[in-house]
C-alpha positions as CSV (number, residue, x, y, z in Angstrom):
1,X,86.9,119.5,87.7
2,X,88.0,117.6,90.5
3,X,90.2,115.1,90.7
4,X,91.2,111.9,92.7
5,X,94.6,111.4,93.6
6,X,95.4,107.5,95.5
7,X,98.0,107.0,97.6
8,X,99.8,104.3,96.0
9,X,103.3,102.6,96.5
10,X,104.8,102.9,93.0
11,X,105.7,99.0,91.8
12,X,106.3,99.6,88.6
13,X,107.9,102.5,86.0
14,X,104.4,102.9,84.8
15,X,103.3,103.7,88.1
16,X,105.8,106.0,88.6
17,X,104.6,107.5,84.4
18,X,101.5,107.8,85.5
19,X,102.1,109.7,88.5
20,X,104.0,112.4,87.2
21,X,101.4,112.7,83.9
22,X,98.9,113.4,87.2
23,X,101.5,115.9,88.4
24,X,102.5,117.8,85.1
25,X,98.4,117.8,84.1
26,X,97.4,119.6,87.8
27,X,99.9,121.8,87.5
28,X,99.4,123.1,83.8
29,X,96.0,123.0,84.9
30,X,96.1,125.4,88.5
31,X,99.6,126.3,88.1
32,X,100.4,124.1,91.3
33,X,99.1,121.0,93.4
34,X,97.0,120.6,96.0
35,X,97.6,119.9,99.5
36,X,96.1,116.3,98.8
37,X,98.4,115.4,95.9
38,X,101.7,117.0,97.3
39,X,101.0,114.2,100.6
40,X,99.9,111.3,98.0
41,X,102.7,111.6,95.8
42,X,104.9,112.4,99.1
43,X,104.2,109.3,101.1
44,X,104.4,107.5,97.2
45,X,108.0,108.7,97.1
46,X,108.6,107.6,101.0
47,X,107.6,103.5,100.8
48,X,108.8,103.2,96.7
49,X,111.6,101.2,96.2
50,X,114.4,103.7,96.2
51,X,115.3,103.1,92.3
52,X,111.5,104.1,91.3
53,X,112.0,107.0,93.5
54,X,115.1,108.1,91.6
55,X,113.0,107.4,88.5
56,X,110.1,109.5,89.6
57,X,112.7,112.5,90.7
58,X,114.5,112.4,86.7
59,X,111.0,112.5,85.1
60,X,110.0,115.1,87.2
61,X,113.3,117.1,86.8
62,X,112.6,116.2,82.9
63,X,109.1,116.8,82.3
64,X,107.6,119.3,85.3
65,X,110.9,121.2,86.2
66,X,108.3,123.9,88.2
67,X,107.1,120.8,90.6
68,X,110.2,119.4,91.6
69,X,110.3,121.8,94.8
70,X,107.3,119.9,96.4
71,X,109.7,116.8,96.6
72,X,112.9,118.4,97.8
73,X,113.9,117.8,101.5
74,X,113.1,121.6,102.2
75,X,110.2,121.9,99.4
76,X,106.6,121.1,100.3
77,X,105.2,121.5,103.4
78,X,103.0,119.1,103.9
């Protein structure tokens, strides 16, 4: 099943819920994330508002521990 990740600038905390429910359901489902939601959810993280960034970085750290190397400075590669 494929799914559609936008590129979004996160303007809310519910944004920011919503995109790391995307996160932890792509990686419970293939055990990783694609190229196109690793750049999404990188170029999210680069325009938000640096206090929903911090908030997407905890929840990720909270809820998908495994993920939280696609958004470290070294992480990724995209």
């Amino acid at each position: 099943m494929a799914r559609t990740i936008s590129v979004l600038k996160w303007e809310t905390e519910e944004e920011v819920e919503n995109a790391v429910h995307d996160i932890k359901a792509e990686m419970d489902e293939r055990g990783g994330l694609t190229k196109d939601t690793e750049r999404a959810m990188q170029h999210s993280l680069l325009v938000a508002d640096p206090d929903l960034t911090s908030r997407f970085l905890q929840r990720i750290r909270e809820q998908v521990p495994d993920a939280l190397h696609y958004f470290e400075e070294a992480g990724g590669g995209a």
